[in-house]
C-alpha positions as a Markdown table, in Angstrom:
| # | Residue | x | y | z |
|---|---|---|---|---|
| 1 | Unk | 0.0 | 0.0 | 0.0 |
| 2 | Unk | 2.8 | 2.4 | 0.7 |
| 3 | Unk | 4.4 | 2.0 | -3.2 |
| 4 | Unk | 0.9 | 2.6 | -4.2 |
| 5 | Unk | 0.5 | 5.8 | -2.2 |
| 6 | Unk | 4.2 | 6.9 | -3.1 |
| 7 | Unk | 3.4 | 6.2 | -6.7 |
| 8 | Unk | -0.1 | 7.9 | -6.9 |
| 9 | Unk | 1.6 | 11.5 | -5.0 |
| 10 | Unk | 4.6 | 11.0 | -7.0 |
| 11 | Unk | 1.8 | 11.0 | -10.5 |
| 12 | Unk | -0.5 | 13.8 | -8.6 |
| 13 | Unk | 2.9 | 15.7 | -8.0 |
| 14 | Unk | 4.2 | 15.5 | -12.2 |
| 15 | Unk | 0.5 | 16.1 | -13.3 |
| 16 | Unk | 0.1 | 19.4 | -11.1 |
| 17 | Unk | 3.8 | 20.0 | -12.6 |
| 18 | Unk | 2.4 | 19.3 | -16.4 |
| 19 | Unk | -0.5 | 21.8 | -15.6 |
| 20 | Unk | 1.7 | 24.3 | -14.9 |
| 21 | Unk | 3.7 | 24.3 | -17.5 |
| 22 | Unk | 1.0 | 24.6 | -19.8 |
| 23 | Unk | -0.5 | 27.6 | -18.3 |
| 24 | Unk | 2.9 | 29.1 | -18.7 |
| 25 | Unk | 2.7 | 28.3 | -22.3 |
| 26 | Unk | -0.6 | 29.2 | -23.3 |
| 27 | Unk | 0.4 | 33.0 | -21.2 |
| 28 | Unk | 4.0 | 33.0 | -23.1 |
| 29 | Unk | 1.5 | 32.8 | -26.4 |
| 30 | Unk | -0.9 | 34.9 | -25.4 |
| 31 | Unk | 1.7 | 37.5 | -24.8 |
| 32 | Unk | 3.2 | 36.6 | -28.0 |
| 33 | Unk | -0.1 | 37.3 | -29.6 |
| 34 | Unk | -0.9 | 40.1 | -28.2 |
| 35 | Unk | 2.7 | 42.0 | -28.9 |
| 36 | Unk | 2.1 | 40.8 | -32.8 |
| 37 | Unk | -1.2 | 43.1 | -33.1 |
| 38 | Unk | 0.6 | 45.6 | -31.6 |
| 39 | Unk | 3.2 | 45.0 | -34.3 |
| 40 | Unk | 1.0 | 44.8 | -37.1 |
| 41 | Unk | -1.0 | 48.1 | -36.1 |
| 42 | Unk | 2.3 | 49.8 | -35.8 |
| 43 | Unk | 3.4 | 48.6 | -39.8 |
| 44 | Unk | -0.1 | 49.5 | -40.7 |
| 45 | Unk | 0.4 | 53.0 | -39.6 |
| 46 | Unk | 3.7 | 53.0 | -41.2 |
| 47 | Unk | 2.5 | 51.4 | -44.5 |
| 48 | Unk | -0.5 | 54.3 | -44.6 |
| 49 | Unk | 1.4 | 57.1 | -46.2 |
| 50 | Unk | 3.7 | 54.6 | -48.3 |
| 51 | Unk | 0.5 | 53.4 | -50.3 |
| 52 | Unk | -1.1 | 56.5 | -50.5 |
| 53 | Unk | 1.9 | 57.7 | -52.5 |
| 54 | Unk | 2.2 | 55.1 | -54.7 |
| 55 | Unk | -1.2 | 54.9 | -55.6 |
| 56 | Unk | -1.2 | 58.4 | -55.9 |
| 57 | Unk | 1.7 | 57.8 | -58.1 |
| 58 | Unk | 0.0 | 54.6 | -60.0 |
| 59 | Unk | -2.8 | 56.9 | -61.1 |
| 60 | Unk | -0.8 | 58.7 | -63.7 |
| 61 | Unk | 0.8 | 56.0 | -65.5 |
| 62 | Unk | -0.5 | 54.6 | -69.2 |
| 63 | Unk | 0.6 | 50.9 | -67.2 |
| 64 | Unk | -2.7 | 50.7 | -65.6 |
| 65 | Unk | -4.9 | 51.6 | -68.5 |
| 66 | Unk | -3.3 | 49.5 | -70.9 |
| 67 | Unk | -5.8 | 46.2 | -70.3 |
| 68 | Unk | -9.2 | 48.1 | -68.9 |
| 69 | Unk | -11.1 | 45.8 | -67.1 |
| 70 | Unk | -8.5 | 43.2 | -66.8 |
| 71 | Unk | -8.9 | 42.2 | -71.0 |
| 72 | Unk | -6.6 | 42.5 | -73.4 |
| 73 | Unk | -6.3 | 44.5 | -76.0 |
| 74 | Unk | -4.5 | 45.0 | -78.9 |
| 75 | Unk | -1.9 | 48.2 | -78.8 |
| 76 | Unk | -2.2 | 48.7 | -82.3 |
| 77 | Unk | -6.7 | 48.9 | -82.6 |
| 78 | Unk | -7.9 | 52.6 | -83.3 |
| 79 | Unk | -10.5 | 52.0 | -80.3 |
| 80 | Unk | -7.4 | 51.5 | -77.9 |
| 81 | Unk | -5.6 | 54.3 | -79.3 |
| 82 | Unk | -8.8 | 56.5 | -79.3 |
| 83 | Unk | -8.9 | 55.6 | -75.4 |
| 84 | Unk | -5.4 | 56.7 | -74.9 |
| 85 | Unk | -6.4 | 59.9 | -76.4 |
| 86 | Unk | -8.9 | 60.9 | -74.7 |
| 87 | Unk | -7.7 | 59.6 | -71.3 |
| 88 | Unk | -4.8 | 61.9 | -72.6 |
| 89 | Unk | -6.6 | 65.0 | -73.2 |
| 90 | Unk | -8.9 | 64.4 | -70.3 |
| 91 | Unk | -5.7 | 64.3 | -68.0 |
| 92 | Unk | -4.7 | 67.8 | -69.6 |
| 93 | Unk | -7.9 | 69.4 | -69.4 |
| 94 | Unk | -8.0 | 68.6 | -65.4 |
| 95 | Unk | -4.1 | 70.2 | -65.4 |
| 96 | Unk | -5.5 | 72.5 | -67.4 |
| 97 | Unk | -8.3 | 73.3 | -64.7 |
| 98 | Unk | -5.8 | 73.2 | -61.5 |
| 99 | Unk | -3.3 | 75.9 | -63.7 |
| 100 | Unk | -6.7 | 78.2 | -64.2 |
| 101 | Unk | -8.0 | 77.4 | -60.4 |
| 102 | Unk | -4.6 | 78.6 | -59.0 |
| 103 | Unk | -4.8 | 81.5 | -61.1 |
| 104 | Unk | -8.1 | 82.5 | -59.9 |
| 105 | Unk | -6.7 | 81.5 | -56.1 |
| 106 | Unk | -3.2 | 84.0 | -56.8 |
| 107 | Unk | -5.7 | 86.6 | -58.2 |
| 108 | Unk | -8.1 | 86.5 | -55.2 |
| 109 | Unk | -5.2 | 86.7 | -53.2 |
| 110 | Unk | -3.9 | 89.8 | -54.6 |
| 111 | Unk | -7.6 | 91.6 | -54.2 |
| 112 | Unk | -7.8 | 90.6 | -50.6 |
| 113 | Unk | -4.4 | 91.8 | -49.9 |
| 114 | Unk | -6.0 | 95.7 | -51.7 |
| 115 | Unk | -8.9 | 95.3 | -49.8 |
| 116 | Unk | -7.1 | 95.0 | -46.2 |
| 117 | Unk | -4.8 | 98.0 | -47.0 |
| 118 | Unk | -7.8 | 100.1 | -47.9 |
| 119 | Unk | -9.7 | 99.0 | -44.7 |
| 120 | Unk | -6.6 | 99.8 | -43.2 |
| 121 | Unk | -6.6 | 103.5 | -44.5 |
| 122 | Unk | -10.5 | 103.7 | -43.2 |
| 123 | Unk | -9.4 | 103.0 | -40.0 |
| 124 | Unk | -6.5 | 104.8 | -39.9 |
| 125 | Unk | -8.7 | 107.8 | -41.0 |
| 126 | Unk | -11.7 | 106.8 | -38.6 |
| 127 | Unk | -9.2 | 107.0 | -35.7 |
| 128 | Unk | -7.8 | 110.2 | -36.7 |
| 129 | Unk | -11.7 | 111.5 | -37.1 |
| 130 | Unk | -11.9 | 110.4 | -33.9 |
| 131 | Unk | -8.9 | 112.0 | -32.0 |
| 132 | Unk | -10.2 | 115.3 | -33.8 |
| 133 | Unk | -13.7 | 114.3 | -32.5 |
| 134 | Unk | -12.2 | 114.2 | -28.8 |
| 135 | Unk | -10.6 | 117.2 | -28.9 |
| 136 | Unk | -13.4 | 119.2 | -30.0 |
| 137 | Unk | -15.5 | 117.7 | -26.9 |
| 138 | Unk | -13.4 | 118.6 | -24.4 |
| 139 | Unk | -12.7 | 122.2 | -26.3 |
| 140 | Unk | -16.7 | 123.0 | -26.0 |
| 141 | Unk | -16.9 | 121.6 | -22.9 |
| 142 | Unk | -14.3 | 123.6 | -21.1 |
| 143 | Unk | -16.7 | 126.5 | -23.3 |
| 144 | Unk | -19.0 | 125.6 | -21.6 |
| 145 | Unk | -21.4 | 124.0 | -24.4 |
| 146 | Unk | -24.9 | 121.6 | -23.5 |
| 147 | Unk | -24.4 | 118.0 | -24.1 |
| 148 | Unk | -26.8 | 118.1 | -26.7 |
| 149 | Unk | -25.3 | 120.7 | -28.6 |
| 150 | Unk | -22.3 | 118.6 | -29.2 |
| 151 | Unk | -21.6 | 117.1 | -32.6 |
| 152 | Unk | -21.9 | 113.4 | -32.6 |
| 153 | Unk | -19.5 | 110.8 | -32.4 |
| 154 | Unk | -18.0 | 110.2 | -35.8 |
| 155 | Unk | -19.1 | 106.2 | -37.1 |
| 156 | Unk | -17.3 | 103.9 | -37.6 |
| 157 | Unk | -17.2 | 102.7 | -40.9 |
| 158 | Unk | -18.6 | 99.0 | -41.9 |
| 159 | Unk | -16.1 | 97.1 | -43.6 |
| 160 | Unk | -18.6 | 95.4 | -46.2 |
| 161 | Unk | -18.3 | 98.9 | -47.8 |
């Protein structure tokens, strides 16, 4: 009875052993686990920019309208080379469009920059009108001059116009 016992805590003792070694495991590989997503969001932020570039870059090249919709085509058919064309002119109509739109932004930049040294001037004149304004106050004041027969305050101007 006593080999038996020694035998059976000897088997309970390698089994509670076995068990603990395989909870260490299965936490070394969820650690494991867990550190790869945090590795593969990290490339994926990395990656971001890279592919926006290159696809940004992609879209320009004649390489990816060579075979529309995956078929191919002969290089040499008129409909082909009509496609080019006007994939051609449609991509110089749009740079066309960007020249003209940064034209019109340069030119609008230009008229702002008039209008805020005119507004300037306005205020630069309202304040003036102003310090003159004060001056007369206290000058008819010290005459001895009603409230109400003093001139207004001079207004200011609305910079809509």
């Amino acid at each position: 009875m006593d080999s038996a016992r020694k035998l059976q805590q000897k088997l309970t003792e390698e089994l509670q052993l076995a068990q603990r070694h395989i909870y260490a495991r299965d936490r070394i590989i969820e650690g494991a686990h867990a550190h790869m997503v945090v590795q593969n969001m990290h490339l994926d932020k990395l990656n971001h920019p890279l592919q926006t570039k290159e696809a940004q870059a992609r879209k320009n090249t004649d390489c990816l309208r060579l075979f529309p919709a995956g078929h191919g085509h002969y290089i040499t058919n008129t409909g082909f080379i009509e496609t080019l064309e006007a994939e051609k002119a449609q991509w110089q109509e749009e740079a066309a469009a960007k020249v003209q739109h940064q034209v019109q932004a340069a030119r609008k930049k230009v008229e702002q920059a008039a209008a805020e040294v005119q507004w300037r001037s306005i205020c630069a004149t309202h304040t003036l009108a102003l310090e003159l304004w004060t001056a007369e106050i206290s000058q008819l004041k010290a005459a001895g001059v009603k409230k109400r027969d003093l001139p207004k305050r001079p207004k200011r101007p609305l910079k809509h116009s």
